[in-house]
VMD Tcl script that builds the backbone (N, CA, C; Angstrom):
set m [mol new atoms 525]
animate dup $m
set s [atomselect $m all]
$s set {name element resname resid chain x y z} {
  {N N UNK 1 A 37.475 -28.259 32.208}
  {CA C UNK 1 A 37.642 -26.844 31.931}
  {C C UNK 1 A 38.110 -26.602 30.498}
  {N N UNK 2 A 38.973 -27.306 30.097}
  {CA C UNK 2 A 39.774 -27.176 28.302}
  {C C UNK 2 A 38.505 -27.276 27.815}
  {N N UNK 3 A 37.741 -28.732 28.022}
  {CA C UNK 3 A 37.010 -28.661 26.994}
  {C C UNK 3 A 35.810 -28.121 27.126}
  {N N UNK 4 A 35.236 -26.951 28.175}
  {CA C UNK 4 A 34.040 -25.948 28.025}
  {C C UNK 4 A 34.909 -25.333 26.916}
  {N N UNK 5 A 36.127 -24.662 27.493}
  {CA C UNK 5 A 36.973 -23.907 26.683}
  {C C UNK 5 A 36.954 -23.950 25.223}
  {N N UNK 6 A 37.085 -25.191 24.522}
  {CA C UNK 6 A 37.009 -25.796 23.428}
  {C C UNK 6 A 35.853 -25.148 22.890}
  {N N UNK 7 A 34.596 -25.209 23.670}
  {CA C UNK 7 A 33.354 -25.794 22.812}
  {C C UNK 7 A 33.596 -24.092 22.567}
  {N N UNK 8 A 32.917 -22.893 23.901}
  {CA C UNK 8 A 32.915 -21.619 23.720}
  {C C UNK 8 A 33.514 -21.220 22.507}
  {N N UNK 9 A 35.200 -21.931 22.208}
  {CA C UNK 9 A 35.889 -20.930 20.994}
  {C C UNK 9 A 35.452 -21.794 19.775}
  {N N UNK 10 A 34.661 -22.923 19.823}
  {CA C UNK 10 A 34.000 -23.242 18.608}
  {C C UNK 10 A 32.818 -22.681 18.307}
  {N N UNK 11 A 32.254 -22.368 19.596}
  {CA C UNK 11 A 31.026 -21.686 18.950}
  {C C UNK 11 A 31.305 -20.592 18.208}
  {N N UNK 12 A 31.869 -19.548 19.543}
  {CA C UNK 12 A 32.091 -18.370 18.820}
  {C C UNK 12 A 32.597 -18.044 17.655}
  {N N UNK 13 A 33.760 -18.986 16.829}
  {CA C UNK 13 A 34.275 -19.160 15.908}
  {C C UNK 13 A 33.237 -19.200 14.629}
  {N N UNK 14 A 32.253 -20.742 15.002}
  {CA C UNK 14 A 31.311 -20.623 14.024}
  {C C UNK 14 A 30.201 -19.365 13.696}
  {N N UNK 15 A 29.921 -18.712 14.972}
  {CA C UNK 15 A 29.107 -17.644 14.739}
  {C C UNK 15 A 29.875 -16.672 14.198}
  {N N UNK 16 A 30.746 -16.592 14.244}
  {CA C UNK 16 A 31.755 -15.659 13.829}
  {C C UNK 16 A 31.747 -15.817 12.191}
  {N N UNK 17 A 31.955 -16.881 11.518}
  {CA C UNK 17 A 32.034 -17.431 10.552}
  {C C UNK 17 A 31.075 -17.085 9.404}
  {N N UNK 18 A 29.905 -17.476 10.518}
  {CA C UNK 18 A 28.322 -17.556 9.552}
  {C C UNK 18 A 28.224 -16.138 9.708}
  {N N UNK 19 A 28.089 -15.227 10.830}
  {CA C UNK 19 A 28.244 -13.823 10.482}
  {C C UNK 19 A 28.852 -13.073 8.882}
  {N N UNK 20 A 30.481 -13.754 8.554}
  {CA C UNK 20 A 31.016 -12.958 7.762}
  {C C UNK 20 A 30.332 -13.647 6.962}
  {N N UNK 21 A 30.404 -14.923 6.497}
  {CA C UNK 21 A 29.537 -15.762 5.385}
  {C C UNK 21 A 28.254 -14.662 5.122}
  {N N UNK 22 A 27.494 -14.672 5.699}
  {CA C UNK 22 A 26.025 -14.046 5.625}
  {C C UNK 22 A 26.341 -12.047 4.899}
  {N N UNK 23 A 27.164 -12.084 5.340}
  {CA C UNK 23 A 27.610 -10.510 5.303}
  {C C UNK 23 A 28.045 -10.395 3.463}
  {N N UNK 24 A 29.234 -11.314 3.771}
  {CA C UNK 24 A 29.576 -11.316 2.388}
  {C C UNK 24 A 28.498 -11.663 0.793}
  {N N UNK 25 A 27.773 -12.867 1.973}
  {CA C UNK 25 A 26.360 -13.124 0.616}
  {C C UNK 25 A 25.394 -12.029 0.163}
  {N N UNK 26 A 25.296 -11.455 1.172}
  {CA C UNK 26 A 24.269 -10.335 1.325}
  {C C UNK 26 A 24.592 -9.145 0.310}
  {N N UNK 27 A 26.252 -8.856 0.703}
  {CA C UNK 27 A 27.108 -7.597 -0.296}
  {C C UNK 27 A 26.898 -8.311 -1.720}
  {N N UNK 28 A 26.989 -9.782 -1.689}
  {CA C UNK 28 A 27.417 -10.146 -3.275}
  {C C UNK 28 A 25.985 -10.011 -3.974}
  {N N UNK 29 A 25.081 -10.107 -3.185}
  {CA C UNK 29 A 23.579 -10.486 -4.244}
  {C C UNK 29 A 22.965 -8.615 -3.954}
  {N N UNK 30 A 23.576 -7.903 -3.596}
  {CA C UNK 30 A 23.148 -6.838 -3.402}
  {C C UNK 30 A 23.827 -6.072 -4.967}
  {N N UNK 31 A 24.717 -6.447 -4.895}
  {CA C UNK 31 A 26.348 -6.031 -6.008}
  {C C UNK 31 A 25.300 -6.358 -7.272}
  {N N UNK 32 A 25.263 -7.704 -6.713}
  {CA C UNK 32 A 24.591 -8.370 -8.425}
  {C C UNK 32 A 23.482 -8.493 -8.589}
  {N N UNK 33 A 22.539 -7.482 -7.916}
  {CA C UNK 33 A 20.804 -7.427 -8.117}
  {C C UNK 33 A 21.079 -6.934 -9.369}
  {N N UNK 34 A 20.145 -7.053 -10.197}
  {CA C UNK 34 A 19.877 -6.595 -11.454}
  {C C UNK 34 A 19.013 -5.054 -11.174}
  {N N UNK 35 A 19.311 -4.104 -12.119}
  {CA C UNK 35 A 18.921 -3.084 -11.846}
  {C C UNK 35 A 17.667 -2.695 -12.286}
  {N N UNK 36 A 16.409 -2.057 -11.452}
  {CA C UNK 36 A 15.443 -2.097 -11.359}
  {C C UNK 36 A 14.870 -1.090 -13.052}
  {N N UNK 37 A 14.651 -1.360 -14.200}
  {CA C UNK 37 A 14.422 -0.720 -15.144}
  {C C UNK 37 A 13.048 0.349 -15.060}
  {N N UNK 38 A 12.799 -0.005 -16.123}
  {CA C UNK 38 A 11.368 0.771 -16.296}
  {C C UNK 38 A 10.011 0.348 -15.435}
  {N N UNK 39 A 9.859 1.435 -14.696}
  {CA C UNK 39 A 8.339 0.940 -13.790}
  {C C UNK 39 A 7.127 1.238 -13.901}
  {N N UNK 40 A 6.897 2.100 -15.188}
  {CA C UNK 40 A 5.465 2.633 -16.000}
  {C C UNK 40 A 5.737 3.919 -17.018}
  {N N UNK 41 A 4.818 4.031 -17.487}
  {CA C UNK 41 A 5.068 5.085 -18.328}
  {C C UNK 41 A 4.458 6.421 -17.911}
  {N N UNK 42 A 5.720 7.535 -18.025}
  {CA C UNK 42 A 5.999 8.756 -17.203}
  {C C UNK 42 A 4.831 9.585 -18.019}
  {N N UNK 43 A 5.140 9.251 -19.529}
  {CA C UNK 43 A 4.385 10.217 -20.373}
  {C C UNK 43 A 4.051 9.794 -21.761}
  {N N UNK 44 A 3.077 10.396 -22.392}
  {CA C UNK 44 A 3.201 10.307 -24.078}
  {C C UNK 44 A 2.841 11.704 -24.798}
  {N N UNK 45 A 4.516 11.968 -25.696}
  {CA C UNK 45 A 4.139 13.381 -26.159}
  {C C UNK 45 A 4.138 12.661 -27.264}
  {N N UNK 46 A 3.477 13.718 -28.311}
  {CA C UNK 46 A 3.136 13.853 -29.971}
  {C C UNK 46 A 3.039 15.491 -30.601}
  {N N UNK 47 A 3.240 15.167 -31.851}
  {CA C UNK 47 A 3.359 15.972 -32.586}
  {C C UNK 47 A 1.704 16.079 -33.608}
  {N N UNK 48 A 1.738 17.295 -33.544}
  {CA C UNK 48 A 0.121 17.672 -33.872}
  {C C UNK 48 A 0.161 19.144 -34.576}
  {N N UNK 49 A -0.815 19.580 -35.423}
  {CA C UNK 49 A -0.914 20.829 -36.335}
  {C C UNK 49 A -0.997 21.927 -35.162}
  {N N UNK 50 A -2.206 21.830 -34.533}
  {CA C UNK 50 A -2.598 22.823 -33.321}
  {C C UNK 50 A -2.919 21.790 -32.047}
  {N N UNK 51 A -1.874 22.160 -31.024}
  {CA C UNK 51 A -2.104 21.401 -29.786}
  {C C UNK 51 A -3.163 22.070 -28.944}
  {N N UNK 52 A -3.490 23.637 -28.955}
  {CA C UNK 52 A -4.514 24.025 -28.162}
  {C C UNK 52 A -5.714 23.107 -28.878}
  {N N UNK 53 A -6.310 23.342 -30.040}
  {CA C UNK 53 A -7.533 22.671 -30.624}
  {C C UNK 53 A -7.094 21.015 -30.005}
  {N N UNK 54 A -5.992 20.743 -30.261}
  {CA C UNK 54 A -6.066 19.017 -29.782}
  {C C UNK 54 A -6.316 18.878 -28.427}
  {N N UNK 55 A -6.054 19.486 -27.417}
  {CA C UNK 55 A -5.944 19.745 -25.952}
  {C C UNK 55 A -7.837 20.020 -25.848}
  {N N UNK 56 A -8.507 20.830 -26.605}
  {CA C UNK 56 A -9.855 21.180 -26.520}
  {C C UNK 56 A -10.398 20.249 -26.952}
  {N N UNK 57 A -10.068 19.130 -27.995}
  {CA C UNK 57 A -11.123 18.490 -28.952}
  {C C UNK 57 A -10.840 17.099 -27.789}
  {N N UNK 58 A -10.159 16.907 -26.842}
  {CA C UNK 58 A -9.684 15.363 -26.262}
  {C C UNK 58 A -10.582 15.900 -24.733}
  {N N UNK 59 A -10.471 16.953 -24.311}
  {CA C UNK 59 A -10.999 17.557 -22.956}
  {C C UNK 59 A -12.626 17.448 -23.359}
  {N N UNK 60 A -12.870 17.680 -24.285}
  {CA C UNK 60 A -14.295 17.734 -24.629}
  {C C UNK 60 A -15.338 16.578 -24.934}
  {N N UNK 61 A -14.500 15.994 -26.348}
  {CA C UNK 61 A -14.790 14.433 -26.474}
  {C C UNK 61 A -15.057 13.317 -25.484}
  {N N UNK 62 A -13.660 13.512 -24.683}
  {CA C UNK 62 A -12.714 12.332 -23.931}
  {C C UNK 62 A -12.821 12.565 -22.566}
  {N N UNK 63 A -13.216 13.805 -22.003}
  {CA C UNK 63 A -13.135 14.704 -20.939}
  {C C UNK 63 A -11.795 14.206 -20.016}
  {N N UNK 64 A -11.139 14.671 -21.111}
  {CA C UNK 64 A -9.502 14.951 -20.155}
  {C C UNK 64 A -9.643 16.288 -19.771}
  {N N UNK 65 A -8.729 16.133 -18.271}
  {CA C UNK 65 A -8.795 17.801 -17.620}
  {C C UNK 65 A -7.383 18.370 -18.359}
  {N N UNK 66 A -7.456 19.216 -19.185}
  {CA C UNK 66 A -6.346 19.626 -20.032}
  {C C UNK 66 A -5.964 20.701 -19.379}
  {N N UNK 67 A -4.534 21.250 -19.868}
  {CA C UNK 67 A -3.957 22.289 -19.318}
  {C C UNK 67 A -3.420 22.702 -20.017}
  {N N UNK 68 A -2.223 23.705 -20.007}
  {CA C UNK 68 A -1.403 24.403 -21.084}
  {C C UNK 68 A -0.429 23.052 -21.961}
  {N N UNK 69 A -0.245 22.677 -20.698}
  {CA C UNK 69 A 0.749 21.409 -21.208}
  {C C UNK 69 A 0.144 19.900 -21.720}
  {N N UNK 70 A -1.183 19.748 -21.570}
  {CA C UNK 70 A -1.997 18.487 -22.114}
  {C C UNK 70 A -2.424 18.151 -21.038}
  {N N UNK 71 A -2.451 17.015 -20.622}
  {CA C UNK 71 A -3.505 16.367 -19.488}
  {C C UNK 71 A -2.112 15.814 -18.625}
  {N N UNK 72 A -2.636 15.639 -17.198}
  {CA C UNK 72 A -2.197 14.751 -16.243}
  {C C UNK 72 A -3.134 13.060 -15.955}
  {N N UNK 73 A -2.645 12.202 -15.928}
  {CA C UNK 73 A -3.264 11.299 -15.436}
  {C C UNK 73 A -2.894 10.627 -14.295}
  {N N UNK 74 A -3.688 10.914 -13.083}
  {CA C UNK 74 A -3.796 10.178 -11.707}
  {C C UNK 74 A -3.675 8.776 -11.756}
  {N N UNK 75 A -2.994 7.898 -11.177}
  {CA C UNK 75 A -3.383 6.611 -9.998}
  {C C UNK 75 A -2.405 6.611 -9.058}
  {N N UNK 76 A -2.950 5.047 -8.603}
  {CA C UNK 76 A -2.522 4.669 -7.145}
  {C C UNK 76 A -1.456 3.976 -7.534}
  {N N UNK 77 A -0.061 3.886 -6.803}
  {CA C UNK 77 A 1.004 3.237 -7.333}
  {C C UNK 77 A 0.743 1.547 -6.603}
  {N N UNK 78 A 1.382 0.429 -7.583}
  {CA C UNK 78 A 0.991 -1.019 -6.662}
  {C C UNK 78 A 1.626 -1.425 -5.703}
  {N N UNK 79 A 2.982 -0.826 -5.750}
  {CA C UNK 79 A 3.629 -1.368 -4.034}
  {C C UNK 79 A 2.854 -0.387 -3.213}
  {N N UNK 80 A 2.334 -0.198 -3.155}
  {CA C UNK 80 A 1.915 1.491 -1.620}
  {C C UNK 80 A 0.553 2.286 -2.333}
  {N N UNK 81 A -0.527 1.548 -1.979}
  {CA C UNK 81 A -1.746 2.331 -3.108}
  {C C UNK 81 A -1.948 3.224 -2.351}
  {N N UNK 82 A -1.359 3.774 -1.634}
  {CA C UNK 82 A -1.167 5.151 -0.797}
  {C C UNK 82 A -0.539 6.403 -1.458}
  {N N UNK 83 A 0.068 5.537 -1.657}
  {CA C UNK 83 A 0.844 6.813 -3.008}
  {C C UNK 83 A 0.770 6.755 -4.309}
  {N N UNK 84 A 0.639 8.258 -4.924}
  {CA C UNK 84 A -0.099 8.510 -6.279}
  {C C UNK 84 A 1.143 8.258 -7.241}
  {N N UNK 85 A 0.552 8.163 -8.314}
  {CA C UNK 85 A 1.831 7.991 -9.543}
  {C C UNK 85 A 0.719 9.094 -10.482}
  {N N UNK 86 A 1.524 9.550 -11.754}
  {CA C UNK 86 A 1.288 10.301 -12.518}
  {C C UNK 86 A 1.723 10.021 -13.805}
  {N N UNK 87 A 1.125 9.940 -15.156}
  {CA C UNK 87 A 1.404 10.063 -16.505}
  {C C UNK 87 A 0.620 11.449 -17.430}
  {N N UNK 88 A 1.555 11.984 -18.358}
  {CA C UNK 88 A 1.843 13.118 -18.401}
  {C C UNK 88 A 1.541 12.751 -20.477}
  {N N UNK 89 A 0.331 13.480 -20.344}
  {CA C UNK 89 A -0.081 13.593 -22.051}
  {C C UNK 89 A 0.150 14.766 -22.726}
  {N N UNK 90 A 0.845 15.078 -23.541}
  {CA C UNK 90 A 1.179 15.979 -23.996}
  {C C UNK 90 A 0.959 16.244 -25.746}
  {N N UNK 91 A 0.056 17.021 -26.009}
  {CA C UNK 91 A 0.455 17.194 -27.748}
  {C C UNK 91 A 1.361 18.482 -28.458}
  {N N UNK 92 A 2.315 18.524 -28.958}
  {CA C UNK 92 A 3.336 19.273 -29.243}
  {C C UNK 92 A 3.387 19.785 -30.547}
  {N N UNK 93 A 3.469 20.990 -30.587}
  {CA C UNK 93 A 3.947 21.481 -32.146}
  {C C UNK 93 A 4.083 21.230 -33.019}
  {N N UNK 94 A 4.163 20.686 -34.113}
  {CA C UNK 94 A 4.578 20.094 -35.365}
  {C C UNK 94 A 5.984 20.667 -35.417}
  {N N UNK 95 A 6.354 21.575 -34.996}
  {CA C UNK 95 A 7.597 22.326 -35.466}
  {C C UNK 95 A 8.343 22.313 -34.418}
  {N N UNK 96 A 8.034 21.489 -33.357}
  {CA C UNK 96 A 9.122 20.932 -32.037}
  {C C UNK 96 A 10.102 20.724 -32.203}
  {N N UNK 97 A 11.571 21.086 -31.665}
  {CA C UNK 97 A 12.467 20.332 -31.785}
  {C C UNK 97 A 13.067 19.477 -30.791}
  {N N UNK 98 A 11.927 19.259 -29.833}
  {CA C UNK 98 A 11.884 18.798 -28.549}
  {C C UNK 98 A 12.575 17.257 -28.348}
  {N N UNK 99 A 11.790 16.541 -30.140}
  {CA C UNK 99 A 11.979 15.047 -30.438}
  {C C UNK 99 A 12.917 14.996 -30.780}
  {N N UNK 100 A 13.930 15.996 -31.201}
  {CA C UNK 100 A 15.564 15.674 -32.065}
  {C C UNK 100 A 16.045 15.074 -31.069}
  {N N UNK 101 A 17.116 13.875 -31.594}
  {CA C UNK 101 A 17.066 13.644 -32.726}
  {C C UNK 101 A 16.470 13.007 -33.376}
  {N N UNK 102 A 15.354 12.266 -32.590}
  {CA C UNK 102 A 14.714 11.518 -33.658}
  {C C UNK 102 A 13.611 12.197 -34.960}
  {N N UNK 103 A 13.608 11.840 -35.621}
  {CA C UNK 103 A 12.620 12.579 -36.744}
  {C C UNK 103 A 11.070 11.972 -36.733}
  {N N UNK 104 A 10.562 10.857 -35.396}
  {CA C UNK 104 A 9.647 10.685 -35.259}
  {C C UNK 104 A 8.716 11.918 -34.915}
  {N N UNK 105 A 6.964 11.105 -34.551}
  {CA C UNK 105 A 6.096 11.947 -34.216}
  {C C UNK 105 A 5.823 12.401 -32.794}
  {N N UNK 106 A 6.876 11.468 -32.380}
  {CA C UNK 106 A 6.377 10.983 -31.165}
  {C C UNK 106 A 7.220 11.039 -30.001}
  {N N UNK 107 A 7.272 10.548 -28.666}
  {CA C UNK 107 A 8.262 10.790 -27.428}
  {C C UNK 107 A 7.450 9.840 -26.421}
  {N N UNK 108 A 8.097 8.864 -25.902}
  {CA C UNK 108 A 7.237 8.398 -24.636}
  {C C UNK 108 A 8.101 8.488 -23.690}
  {N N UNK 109 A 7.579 8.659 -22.745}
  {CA C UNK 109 A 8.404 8.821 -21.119}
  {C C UNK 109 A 8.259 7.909 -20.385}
  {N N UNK 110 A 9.085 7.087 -19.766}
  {CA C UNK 110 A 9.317 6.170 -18.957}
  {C C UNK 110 A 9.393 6.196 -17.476}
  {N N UNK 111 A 9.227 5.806 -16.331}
  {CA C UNK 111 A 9.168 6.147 -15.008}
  {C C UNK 111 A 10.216 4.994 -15.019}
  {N N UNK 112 A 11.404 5.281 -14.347}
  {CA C UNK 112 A 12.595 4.664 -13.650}
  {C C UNK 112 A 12.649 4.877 -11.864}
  {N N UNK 113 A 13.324 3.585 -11.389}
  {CA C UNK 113 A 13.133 4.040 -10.179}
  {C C UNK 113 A 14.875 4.564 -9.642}
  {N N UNK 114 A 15.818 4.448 -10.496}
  {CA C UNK 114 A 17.140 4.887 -10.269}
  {C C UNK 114 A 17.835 5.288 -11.444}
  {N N UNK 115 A 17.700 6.692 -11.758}
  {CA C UNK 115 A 18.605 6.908 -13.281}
  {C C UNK 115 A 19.420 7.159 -13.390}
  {N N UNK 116 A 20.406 7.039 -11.967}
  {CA C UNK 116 A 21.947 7.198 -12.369}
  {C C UNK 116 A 22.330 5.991 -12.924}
  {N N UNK 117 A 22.173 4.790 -11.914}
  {CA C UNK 117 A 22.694 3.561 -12.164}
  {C C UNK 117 A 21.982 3.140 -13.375}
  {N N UNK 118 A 20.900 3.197 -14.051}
  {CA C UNK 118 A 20.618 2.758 -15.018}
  {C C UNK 118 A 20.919 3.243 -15.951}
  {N N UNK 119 A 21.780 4.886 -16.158}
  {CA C UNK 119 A 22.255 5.119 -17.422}
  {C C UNK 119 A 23.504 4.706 -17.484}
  {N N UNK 120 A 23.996 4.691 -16.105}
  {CA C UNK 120 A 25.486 3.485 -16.006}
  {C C UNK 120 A 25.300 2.480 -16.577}
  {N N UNK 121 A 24.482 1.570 -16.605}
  {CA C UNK 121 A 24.185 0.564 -16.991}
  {C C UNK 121 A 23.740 0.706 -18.838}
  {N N UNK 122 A 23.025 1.755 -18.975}
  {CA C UNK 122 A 22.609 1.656 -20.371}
  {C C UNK 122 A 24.169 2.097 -21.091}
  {N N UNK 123 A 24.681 2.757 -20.544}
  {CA C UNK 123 A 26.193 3.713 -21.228}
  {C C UNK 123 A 27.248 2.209 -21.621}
  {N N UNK 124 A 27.024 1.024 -20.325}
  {CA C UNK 124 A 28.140 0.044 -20.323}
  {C C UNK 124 A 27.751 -1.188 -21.579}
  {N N UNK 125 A 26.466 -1.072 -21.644}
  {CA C UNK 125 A 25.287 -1.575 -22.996}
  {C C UNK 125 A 25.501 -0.909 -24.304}
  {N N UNK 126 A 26.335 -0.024 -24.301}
  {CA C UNK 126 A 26.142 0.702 -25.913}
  {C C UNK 126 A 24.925 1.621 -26.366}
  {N N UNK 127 A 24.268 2.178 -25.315}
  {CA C UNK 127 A 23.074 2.542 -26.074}
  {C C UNK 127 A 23.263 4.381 -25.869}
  {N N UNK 128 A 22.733 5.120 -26.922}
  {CA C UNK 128 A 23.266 6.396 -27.032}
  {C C UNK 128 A 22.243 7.130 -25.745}
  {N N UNK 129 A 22.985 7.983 -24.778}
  {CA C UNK 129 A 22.853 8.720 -24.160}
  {C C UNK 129 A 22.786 10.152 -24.993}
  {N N UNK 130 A 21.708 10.576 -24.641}
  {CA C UNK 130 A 21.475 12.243 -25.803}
  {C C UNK 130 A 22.628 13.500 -24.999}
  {N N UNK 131 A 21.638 13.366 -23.504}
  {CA C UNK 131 A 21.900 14.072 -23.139}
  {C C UNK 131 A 22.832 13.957 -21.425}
  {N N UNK 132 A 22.498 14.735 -20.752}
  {CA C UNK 132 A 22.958 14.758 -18.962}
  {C C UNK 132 A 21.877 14.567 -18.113}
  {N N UNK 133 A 21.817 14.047 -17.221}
  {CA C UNK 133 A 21.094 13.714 -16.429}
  {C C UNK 133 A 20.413 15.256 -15.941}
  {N N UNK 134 A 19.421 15.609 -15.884}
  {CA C UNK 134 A 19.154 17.145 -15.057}
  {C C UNK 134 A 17.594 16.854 -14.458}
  {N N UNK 135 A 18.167 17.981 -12.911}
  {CA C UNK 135 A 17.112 17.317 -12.096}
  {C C UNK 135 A 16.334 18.631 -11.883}
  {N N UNK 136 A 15.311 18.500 -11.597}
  {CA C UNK 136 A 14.349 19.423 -10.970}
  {C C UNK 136 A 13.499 19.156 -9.581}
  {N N UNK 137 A 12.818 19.737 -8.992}
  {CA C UNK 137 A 12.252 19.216 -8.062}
  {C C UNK 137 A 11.307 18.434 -8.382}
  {N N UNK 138 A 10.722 17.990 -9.323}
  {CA C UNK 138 A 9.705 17.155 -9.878}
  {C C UNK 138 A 9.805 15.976 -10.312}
  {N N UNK 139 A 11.226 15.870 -10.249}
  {CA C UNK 139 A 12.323 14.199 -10.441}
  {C C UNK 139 A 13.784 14.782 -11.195}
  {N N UNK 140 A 14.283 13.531 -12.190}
  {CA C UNK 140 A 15.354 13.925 -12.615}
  {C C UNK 140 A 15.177 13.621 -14.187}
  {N N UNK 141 A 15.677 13.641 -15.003}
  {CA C UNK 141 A 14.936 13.260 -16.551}
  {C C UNK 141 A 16.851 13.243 -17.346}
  {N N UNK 142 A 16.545 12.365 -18.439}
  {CA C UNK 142 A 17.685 12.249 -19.202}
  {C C UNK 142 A 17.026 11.903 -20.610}
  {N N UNK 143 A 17.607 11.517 -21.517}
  {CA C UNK 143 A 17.634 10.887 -22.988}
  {C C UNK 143 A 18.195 9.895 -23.899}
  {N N UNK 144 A 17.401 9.488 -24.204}
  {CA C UNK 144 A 18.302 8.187 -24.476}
  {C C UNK 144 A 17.390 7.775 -25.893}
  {N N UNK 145 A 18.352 7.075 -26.930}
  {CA C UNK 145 A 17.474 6.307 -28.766}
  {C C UNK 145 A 17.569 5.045 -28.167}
  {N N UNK 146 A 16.708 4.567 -28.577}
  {CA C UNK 146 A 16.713 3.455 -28.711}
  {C C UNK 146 A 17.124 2.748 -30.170}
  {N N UNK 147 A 17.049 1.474 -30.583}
  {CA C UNK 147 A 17.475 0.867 -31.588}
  {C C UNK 147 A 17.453 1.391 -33.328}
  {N N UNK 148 A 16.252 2.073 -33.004}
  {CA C UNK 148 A 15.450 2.581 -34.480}
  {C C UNK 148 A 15.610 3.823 -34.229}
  {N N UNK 149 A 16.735 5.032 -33.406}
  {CA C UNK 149 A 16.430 6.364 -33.265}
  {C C UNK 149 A 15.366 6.946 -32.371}
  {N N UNK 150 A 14.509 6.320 -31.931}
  {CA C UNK 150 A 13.694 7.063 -31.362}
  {C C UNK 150 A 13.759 7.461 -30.087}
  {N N UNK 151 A 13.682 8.735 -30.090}
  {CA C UNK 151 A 13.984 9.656 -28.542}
  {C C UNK 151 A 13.305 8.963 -27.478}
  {N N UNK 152 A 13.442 8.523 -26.766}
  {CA C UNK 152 A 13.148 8.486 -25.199}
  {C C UNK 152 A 12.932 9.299 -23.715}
  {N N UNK 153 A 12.509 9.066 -23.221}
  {CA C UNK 153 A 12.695 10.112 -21.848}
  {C C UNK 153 A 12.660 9.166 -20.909}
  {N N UNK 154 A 13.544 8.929 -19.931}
  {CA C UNK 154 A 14.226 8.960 -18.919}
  {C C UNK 154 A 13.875 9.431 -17.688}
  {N N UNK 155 A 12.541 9.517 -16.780}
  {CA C UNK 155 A 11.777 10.123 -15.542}
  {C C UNK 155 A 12.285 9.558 -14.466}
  {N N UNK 156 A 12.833 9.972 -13.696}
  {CA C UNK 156 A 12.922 9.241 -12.042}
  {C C UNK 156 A 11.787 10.543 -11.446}
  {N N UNK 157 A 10.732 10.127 -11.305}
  {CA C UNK 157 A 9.605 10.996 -10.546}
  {C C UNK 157 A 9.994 11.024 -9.209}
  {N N UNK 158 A 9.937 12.285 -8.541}
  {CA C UNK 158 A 9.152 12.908 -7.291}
  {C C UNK 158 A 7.911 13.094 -7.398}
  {N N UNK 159 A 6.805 12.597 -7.396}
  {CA C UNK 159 A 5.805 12.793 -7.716}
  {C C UNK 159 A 4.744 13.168 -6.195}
  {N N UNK 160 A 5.191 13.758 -5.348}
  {CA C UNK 160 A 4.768 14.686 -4.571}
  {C C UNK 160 A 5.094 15.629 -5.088}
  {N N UNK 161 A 6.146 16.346 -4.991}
  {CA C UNK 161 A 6.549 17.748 -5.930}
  {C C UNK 161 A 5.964 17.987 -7.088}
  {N N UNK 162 A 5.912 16.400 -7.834}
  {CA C UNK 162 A 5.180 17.053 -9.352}
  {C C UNK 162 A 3.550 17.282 -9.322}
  {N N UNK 163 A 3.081 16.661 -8.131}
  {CA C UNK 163 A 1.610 16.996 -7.825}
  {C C UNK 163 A 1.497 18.579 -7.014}
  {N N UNK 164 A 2.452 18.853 -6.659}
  {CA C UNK 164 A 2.461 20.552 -5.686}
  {C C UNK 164 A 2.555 21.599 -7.038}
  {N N UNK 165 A 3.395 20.387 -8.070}
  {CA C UNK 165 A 3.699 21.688 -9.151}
  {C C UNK 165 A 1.887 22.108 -9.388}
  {N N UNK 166 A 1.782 20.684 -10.096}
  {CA C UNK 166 A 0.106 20.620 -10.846}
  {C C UNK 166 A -0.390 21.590 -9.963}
  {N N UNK 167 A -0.949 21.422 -8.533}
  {CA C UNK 167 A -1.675 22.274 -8.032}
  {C C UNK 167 A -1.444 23.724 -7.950}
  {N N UNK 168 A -0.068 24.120 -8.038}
  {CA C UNK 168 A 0.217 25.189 -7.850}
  {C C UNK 168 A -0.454 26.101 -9.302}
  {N N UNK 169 A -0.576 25.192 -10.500}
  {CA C UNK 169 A -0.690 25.889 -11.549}
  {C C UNK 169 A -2.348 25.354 -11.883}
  {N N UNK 170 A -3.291 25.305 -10.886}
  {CA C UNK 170 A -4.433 24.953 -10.886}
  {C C UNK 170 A -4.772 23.442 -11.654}
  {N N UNK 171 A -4.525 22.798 -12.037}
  {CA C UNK 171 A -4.368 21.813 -12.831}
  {C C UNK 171 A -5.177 20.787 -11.844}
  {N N UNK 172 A -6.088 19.941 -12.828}
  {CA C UNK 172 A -6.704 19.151 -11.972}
  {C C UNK 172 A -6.265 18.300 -13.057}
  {N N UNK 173 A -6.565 16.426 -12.511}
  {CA C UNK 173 A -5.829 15.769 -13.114}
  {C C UNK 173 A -6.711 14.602 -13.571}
  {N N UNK 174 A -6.714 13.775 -14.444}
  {CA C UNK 174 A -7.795 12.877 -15.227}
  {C C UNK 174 A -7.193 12.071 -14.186}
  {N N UNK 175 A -8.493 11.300 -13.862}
  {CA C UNK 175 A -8.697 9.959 -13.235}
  {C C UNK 175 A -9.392 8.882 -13.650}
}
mol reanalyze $m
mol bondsrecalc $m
mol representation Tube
mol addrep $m
């Protein structure tokens, strides 16, 4: 009888054991995943004399479906080709001040899949945060220079919402 006794509170002990073991490994490599960065590019704005004529001369040439705001571009995302992803072409003003601070021509947008923790992460890195995180229903967007000044954008997409926007404003989208 002791020693069923024995074995039962060894088992249970060890399962007990490997339970917290497993628990604790799990919290620690969860703690210390590296944080998921950049997962495509959200957008590319530029700076141009006349963006309507540039928006007409790229729709025409190039047959992008243009809009007020430049073109949308459709695909299939690679974890889930079920679901769409979106990049966002834009040509902008010459007289924008959209790019401050950088004094480039230019702006590219990045698709993130978590931008709180990654501006936590960029803030604990030294790298200049422009602005605040602000969200819309279409994702959340922030700002950030990189090494040489140049403005950044910061996208965590909803990109159901940002496809309800498109449609809502007739917008068909290059594929």
């Amino acid at each position: 009888m002791k020693k069923t006794l024995l074995i039962i509170i060894t088992l249970a002990a060890t399962f007990g054991l490997g339970f917290a073991f497993k628990t604790i490994t799990i919290s620690q490599t969860k703690d210390n995943a590296p944080i998921k960065k950049v997962t495509g590019i959200g957008g590319i704005f530029f700076k141009c004399n006349n963006p309507a004529k540039m928006r007409e001369w790229y729709q025409l040439h190039l047959g992008l479906n243009t809009n007020q705001y430049g073109a949308v571009f459709e695909w299939k995302q690679a974890t889930d080709s079920t679901k769409k992803g979106f990049t966002q072409w834009s040509p902008f003003n010459n007289a924008t001040k959209y790019f401050e601070p950088s004094t480039k021509d230019f702006m590219i947008n990045y698709r993130v899949a978590d931008i709180e923790a990654l501006v936590a992460e960029l803030k604990k890195e030294g790298v200049t945060v422009v602005d605040k995180i602000e969200t819309y229903d279409y994702g959340k967007f922030v700002h950030i220079l990189d090494v040489e000044g140049n403005k950044i954008e910061l996208w965590q997409p909803n990109d159901v919402e940002y496809e309800k926007l498109g449609n809502t404003m007739g917008s068909k989208t290059t594929k």
